[in-house]
N, CA and C atoms as a LAMMPS dump frame, in Angstrom:
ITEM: TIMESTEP
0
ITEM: NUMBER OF ATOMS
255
ITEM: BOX BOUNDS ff ff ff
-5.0000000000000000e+02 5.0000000000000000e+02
-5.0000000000000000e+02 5.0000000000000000e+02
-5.0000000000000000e+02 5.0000000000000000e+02
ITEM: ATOMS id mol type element x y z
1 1 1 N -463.713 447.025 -38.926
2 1 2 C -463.958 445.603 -38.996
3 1 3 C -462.865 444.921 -39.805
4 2 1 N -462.729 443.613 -39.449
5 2 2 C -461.972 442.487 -40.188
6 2 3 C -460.104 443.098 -39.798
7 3 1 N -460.148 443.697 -38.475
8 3 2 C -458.66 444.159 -37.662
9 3 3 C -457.982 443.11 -37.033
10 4 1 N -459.216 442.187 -36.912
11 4 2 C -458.581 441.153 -35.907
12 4 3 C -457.349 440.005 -36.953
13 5 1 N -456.886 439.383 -36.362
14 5 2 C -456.012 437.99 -36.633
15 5 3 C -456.628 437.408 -37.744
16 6 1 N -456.487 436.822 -38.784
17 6 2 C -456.788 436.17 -40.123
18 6 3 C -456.6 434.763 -39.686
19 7 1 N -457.653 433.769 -40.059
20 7 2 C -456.953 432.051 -39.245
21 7 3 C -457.966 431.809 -40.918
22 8 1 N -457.835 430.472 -41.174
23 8 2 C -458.561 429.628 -42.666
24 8 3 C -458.593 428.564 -42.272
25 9 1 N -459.906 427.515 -42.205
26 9 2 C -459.585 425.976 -42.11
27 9 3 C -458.646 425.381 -43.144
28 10 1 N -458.811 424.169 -42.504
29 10 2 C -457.992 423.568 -43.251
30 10 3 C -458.394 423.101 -44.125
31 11 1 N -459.84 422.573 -44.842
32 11 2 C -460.532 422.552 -45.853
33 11 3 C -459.546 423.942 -47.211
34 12 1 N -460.146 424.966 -46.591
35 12 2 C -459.374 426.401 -47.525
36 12 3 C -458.301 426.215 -47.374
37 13 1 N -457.336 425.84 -46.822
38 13 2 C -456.123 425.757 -47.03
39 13 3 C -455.629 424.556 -47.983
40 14 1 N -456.545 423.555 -47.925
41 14 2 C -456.086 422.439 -49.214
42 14 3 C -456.864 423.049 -50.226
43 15 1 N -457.98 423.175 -50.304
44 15 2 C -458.677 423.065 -51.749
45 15 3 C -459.092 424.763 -52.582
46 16 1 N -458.843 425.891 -51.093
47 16 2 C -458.379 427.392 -52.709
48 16 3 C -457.185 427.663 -52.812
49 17 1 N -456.731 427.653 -53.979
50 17 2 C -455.511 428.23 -54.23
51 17 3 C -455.232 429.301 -53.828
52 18 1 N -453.879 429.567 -53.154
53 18 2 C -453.796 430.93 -52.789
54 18 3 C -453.76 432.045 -53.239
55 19 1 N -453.418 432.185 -54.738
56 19 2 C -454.01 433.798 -55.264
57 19 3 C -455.383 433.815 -54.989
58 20 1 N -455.788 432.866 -54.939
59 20 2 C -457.24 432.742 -54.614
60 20 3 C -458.071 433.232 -53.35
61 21 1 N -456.817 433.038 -52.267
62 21 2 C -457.301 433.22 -51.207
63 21 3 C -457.13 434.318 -50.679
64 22 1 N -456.149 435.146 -51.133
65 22 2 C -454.957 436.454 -51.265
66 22 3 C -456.269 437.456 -51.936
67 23 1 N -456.395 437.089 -52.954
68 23 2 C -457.491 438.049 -53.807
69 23 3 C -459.068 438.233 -52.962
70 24 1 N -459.401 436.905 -52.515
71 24 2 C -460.63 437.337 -51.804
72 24 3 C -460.413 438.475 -50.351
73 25 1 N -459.465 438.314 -49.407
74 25 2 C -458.986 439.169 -48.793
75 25 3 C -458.567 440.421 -48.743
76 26 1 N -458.34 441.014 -50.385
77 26 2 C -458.067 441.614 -51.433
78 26 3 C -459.114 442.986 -51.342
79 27 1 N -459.827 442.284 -51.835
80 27 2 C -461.54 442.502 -52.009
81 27 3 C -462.238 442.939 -50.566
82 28 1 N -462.169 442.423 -49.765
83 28 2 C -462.908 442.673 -48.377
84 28 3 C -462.095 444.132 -47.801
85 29 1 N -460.869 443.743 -48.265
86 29 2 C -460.109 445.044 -47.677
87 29 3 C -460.518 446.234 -47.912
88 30 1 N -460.936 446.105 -49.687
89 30 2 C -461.138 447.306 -50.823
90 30 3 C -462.666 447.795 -50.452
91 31 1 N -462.909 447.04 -49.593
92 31 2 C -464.601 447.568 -48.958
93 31 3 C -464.456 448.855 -48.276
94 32 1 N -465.654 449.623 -48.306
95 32 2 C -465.853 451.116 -47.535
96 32 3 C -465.788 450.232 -45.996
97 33 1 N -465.674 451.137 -45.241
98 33 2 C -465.73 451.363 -43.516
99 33 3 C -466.818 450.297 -43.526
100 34 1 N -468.169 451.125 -43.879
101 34 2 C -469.362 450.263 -43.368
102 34 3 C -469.408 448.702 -44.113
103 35 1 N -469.137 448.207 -43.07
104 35 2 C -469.085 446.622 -43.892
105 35 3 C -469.757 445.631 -42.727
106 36 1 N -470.484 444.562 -43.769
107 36 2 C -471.205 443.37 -42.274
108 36 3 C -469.482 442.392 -42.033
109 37 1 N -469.936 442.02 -40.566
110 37 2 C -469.222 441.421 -40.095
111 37 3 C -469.062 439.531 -40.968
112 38 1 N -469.88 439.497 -41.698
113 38 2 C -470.249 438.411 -42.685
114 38 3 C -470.08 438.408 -44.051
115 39 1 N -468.924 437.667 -44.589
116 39 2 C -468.716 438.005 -46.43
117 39 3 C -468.487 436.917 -46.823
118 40 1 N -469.815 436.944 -47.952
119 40 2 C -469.684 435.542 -48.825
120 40 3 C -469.208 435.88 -50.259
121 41 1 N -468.533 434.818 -50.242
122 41 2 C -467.725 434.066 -51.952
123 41 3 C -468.16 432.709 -52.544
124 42 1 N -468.67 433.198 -53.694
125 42 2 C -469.185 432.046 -54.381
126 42 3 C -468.209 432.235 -55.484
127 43 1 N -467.446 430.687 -55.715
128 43 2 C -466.518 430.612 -56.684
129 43 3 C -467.312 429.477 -57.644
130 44 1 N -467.45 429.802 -58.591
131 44 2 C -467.603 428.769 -60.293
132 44 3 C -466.979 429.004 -61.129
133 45 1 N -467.223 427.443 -61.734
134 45 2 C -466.423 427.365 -63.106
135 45 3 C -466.848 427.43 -64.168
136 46 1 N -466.624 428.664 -64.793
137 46 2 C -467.27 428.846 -66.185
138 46 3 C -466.379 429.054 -67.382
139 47 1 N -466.698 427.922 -67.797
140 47 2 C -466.61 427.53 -69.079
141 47 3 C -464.572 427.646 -69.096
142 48 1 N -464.316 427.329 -68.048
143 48 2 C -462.951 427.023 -67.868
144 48 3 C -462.631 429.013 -66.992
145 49 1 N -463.338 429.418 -66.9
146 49 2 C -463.048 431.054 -66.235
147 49 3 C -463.364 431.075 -64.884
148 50 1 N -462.841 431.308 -63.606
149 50 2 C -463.346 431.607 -62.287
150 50 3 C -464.426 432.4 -62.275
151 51 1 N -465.324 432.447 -61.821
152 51 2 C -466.217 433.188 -61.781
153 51 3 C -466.234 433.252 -60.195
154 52 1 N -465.88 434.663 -59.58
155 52 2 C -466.252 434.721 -58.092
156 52 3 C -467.188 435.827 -58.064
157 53 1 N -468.334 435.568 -56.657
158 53 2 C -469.306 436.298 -56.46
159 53 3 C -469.043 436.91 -55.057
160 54 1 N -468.814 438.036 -55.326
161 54 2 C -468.207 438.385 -53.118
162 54 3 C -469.625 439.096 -52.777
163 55 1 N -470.548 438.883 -51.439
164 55 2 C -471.635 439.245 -51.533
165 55 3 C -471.329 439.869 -50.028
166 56 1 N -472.674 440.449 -49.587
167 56 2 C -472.495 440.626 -47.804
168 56 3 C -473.854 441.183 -48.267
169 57 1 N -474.758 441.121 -46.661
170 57 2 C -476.433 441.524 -46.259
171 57 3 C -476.434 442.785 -45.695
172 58 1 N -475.604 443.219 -44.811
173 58 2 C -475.668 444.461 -44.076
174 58 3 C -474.544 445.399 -43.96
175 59 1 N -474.158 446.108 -45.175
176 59 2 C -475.319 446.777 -46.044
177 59 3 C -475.314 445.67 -47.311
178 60 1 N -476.135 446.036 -48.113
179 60 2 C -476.374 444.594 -49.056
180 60 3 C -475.09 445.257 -49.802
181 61 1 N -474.335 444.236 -50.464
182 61 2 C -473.298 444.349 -51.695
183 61 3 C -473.156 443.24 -52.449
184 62 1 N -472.467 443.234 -53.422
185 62 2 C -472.328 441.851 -54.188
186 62 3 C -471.751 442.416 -55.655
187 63 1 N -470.729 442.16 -55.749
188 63 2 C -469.801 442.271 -56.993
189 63 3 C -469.478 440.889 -56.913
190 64 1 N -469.113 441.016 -59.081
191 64 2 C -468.732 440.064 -59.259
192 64 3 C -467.517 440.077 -60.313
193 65 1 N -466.787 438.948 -60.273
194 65 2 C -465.205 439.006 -61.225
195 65 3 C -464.928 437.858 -62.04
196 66 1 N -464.298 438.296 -62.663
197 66 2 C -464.11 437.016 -63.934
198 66 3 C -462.751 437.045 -64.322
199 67 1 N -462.049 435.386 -64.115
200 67 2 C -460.472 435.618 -63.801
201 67 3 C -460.242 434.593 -64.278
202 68 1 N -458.917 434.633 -65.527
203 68 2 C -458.743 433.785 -66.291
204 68 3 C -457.58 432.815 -65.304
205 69 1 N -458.086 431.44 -65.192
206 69 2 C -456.906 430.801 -64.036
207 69 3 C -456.751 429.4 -64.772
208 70 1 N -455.958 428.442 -64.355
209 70 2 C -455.984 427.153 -65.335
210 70 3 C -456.562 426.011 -64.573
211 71 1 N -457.551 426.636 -63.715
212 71 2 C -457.937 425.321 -62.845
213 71 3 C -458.771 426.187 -61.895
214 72 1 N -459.818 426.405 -62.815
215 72 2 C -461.316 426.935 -61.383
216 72 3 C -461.767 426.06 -60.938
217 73 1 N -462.359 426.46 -60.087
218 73 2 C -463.163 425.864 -58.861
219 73 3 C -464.52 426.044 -58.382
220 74 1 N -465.236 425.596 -57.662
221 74 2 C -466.54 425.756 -57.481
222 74 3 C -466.433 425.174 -56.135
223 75 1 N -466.826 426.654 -55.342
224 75 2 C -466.959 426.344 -53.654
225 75 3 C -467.746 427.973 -53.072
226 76 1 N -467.922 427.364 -51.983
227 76 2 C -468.562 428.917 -51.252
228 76 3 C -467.672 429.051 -50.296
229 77 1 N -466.908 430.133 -49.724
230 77 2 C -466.068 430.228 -48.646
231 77 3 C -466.713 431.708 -48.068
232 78 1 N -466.961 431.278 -46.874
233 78 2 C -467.726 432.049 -45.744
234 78 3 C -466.556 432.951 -44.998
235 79 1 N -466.37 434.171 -45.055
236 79 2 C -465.211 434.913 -43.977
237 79 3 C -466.101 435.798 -43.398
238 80 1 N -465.987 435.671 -41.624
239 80 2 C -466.574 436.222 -40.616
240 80 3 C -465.018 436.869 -39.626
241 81 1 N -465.752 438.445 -39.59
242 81 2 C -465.011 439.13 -38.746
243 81 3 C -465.296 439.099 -37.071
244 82 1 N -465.079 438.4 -36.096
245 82 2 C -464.984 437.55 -34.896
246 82 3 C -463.726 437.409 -34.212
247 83 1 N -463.793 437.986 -33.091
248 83 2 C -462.088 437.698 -32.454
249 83 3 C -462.556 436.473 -31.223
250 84 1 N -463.73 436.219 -31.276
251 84 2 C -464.301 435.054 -30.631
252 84 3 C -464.422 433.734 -30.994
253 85 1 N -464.538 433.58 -32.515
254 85 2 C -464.844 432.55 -33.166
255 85 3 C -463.939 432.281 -34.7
């Protein structure tokens, strides 16, 4: 999973920074074989620290990271593995 072509709206392309976007991709890669075709990122701002949450349902997972940056953010960015959509 996640072999196909990489595309990002254009929403993600203005508003995460790209280590940002580099690192979540990062992460999905660093996943075992068995992975859902569905991976969520919840990014907050704590207390000036990124706080990202990378989650997925099937099989359940969800780690989380704490990354010193000079300008966090708070968004959910949805990446689906789809050569259809």
């Amino acid at each position: 999973m996640f072999n196909n072509q990489r595309y990002l709206t254009k929403g993600i392309q203005s508003k995460i920074p790209l280590e940002l976007q580099l690192f979540m991709w990062s992460c999905i890669d660093k996943l075992p074989e068995e992975r859902d075709y569905f991976q969520v990122f919840r990014l907050e701002n704590l207390n000036g620290i990124q706080k990202i949450t990378h989650f997925s349902e099937q099989p359940e997972y969800c780690k989380e990271y704490l990354i010193k940056t000079d300008n966090p953010i708070t968004a959910k960015v949805y990446i689906i593995d789809s050569d259809t959509y």
